[in-house]
C-alpha positions in Angstrom: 66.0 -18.5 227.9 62.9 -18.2 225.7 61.3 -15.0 225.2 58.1 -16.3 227.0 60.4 -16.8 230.4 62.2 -13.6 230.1 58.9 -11.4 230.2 58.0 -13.7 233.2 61.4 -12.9 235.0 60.8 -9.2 234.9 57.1 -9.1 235.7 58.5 -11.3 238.5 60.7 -8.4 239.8 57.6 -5.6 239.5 56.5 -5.8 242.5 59.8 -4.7 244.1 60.3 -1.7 241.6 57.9 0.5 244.4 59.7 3.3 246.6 58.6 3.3 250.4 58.8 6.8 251.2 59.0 5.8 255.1 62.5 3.5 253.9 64.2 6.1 251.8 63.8 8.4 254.5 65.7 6.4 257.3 68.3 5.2 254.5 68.8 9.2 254.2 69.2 9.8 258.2 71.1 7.1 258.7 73.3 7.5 255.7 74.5 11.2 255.3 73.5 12.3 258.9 76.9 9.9 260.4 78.8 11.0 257.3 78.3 14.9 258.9 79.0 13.3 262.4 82.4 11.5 261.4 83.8 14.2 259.0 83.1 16.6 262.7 84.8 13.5 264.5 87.6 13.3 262.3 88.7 17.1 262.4 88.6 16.5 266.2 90.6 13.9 266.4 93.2 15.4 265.0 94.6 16.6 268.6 95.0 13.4 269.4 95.9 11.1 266.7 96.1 11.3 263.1 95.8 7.8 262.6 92.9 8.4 264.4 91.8 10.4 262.2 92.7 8.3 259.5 90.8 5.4 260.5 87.9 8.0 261.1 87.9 8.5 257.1 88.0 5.4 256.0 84.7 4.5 257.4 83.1 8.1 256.6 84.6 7.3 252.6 82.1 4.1 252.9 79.0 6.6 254.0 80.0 8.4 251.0 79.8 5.4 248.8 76.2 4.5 250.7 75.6 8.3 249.2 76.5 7.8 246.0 73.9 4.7 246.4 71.0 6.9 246.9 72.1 9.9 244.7 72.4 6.6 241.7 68.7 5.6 242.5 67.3 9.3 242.4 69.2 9.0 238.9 66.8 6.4 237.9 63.7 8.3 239.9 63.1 5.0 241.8 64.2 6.4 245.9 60.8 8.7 246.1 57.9 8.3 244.2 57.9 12.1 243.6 60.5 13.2 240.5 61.0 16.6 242.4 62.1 14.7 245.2 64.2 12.6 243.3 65.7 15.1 241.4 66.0 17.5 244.9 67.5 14.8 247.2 69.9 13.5 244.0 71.2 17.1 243.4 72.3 17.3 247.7 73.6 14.2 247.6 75.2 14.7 245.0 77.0 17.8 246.0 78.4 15.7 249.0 79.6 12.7 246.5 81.0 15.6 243.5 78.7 14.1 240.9 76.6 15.9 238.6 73.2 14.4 238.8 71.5 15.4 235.7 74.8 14.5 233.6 75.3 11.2 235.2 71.7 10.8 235.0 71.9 10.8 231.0 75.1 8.8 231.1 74.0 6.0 233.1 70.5 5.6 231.6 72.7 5.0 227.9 75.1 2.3 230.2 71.7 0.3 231.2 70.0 0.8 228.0 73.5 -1.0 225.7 75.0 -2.7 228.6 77.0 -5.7 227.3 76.5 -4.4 223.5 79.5 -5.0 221.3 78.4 -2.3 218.7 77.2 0.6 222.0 80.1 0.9 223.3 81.5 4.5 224.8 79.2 6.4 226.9 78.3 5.3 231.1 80.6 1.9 230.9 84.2 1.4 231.5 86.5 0.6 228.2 87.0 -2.5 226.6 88.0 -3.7 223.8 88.4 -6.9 222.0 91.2 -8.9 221.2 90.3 -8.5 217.5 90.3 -4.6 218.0 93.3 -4.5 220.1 95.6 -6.6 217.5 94.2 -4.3 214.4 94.9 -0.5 216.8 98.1 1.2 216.6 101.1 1.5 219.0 99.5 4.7 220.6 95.8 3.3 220.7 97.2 -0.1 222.9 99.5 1.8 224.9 96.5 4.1 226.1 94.1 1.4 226.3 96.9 -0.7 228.4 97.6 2.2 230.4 93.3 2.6 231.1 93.0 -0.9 232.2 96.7 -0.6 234.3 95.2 -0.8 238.1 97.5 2.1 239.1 96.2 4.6 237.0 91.8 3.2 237.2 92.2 2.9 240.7 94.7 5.6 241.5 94.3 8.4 238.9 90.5 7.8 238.4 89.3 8.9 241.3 91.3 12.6 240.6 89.7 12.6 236.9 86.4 12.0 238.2 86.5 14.6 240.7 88.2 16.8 239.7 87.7 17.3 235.6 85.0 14.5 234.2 82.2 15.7 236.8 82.8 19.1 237.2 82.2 20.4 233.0 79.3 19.5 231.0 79.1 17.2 228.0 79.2 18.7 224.5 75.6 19.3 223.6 74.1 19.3 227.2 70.5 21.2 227.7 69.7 23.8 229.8 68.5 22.1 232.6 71.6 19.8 232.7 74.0 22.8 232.4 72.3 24.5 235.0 72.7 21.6 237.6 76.5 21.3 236.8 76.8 24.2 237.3 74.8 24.7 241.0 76.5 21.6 241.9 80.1 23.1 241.1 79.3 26.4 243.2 77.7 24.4 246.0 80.8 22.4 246.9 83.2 25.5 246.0 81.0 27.8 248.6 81.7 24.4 251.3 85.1 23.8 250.7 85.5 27.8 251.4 83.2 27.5 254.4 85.3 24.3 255.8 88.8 26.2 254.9 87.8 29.0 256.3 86.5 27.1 259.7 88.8 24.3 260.4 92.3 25.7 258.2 93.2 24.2 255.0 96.0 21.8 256.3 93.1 19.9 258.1 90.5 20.0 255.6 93.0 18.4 253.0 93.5 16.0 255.8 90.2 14.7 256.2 88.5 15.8 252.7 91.2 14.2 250.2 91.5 10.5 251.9 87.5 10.3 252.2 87.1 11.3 248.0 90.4 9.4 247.3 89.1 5.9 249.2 85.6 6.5 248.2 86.1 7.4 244.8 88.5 4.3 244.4 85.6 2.1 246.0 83.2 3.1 243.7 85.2 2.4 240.4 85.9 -0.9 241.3 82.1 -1.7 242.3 82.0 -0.5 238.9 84.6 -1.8 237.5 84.1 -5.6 238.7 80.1 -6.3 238.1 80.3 -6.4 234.5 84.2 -7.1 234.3 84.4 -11.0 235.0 85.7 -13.9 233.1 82.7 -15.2 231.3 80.5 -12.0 231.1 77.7 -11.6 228.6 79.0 -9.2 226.0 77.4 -9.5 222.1 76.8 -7.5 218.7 73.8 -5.7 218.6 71.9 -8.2 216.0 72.8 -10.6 218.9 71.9 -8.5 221.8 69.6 -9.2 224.3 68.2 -7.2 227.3 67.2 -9.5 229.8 70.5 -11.6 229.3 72.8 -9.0 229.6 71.2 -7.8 233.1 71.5 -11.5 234.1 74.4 -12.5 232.0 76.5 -9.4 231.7 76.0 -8.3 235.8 77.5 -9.9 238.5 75.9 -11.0 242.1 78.7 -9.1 244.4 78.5 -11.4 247.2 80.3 -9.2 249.9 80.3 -9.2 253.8 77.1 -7.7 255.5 78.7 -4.9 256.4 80.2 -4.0 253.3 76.7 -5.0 251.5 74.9 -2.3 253.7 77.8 0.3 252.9 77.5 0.1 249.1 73.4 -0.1 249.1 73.4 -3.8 248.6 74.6 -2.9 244.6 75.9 -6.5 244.5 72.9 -7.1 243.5 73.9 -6.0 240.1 72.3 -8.3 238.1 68.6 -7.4 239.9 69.7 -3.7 239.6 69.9 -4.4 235.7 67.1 -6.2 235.2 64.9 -3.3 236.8 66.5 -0.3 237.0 63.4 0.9 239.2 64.0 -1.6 242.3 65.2 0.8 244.6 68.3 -0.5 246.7 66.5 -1.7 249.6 64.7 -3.9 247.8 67.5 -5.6 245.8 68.0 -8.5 248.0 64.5 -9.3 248.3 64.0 -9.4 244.5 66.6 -12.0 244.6 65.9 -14.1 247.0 62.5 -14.3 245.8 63.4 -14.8 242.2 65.1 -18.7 241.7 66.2 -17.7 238.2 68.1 -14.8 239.5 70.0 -16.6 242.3 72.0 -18.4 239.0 73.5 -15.4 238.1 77.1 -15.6 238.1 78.5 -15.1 241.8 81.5 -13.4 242.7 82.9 -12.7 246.4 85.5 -10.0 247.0 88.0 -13.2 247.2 87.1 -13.9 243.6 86.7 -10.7 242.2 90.3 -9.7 243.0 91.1 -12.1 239.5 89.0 -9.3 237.6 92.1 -7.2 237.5 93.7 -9.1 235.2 90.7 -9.2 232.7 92.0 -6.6 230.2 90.3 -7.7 226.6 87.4 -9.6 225.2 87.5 -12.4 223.4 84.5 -12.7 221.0 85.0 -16.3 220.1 85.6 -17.9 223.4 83.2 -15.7 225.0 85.5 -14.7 228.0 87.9 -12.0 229.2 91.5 -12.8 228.5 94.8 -10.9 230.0 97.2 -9.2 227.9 99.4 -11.8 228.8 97.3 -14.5 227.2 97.2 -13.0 223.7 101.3 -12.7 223.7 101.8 -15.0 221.3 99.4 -13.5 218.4 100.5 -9.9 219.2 104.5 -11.5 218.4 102.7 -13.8 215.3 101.2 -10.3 214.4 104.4 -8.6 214.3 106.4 -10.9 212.4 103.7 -11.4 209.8 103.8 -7.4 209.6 107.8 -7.4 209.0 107.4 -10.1 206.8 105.1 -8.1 204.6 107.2 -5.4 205.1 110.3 -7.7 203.9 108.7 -8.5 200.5 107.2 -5.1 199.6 110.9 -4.1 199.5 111.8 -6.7 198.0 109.1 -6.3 195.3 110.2 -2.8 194.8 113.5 -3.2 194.1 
């Protein structure tokens, strides 16, 4: 894609990077207002059922992933025109989603602004490495980095790590202001969990509370996890890298049931989202399906995206993720060449 086009295709997207006031404000009751009313639901049910009540989390965990939605656009000051707003409305919501909005606010702006860069890797994006750098790290750097891409521990522990230690203490060299809102954010859901203790007992708010963070939190790492994590995904060194091809190249079209799409804030819509950062939620769709050059991006559907998992390393020169399993046989060639070595440098020494 020339230069030329790729200015066209995000002046073709302006138009849809507007906020309409009237449209974040019924995304807002609809969203966190039956998140209140199933969480109340949930503790009643518990004289009757607690598979009842079970069920009743699972679908409040996906109102807390809509959440996370519009606490992720106030992060890029696109859900109200009015930063204040943005900034008030990201900090509530997220208190009810555990994030810290002006921290996650700085990491994410770095994950859009290297997306997909070889050479940027580290901060607001989920590890990988190549198969080059996998082959040259030790034994301790590949069992970590195998035990960060093991499905158990992202899908399972990750939710824990976000909660409960990455979100709740700042980053080393955070301002004031970013402090500040960590820290308000911290108290806020400590003075709730008292109040919710205190109210309903702690056997039931451990009941309800940790499936709706577990299932929620698990939801939004793989959301994560899967629209930049497919086979032939855009990934290049920075005297290679290109903006407008790693929104289009590097982010999936999640193609997910309409229900599902409406849970997560149509944020399938990845590629859009990456493009311009500004397109609040609502509008994702209609930037697509207005925009033929963003309707090639590379589809996935949750059938598809279930291969993802075994993506573990990149592969510069074939341009494509590859399993552990695939590089076997140079990991073993590797090995031998390395007790070969070793061989004739004791041989040479005696």
């Amino acid at each position: 894609m020339s230069k030329e086009k790729q200015a066209q295709l995000r002046k073709s997207v302006t138009p849809f990077a507007k906020s309409d006031t009237k449209a974040s404000i019924i995304q807002i009751l609809n969203t966190i207002i039956p998140f209140f009313l199933l969480w109340f639901l949930a503790y009643q049910s518990l004289s009757i059922s607690i598979w009842l009540t079970i069920a009743l989390t699972i679908v409040a965990a996906g109102f807390v992933v809509r959440t996370f939605i519009i606490f992720h656009d106030c992060t890029h000051m696109s859900f109200f025109k009015n930063k204040k707003a943005n900034r008030i409305v990201g900090t509530i919501a997220g208190i009810i989603t555990h994030f810290a909005f002006e921290k996650w606010k700085w990491s994410h702006s770095i994950h859009h602004a290297t997306s997909s860069n070889l050479d940027k890797r580290g901060i607001g994006d989920v590890w990988v490495m190549t198969v080059d750098e996998y082959l040259e790290a030790s034994v301790w750097k590949r069992i970590s980095y195998r035990l960060y891409r093991n499905p158990i521990v992202m899908f399972g522990l990750g939710p824990l790590y976000l909660f409960l230690i990455s979100n709740r203490f700042n980053r080393k060299g955070a301002k004031r202001k970013e402090r500040f809102n960590t820290y308000l954010i911290n108290f806020s859901i400590a003075a709730i969990y008292a109040l919710l203790i205190w109210a309903v007992g702690w056997q039931a708010f451990l009941i309800i509370q940790l499936p709706i963070l577990f299932i929620a939190g698990a939801a939004g790492i793989w959301l994560f996890y899967v629209q930049h994590q497919f086979e032939d995904s855009y990934f290049e060194n920075e005297e290679e890298w290109d903006y407008v091809k790693a929104a289009v190249d590097g982010s999936s079209y999640y193609k997910l049931p309409k229900v599902i799409e409406w849970l997560t804030g149509s944020i399938g819509y990845h590629h859009v989202h990456h493009l311009s950062p500004r397109v609040p939620n609502y509008n994702l769709e209609k930037a697509h399906v207005s925009t033929p050059p963003l309707q090639k991006a590379t589809t996935i559907t949750l059938a598809t995206s279930l291969k993802s998992i075994r993506f573990r390393l990149y592969d510069e020169r074939s341009k494509t993720f590859v399993s552990f399993k695939e590089i076997k046989d140079q990991v073993k060639a590797q090995k031998s060449n390395l007790q070969l070595s070793t061989r004739r440098t004791s041989v040479e020494e005696k």
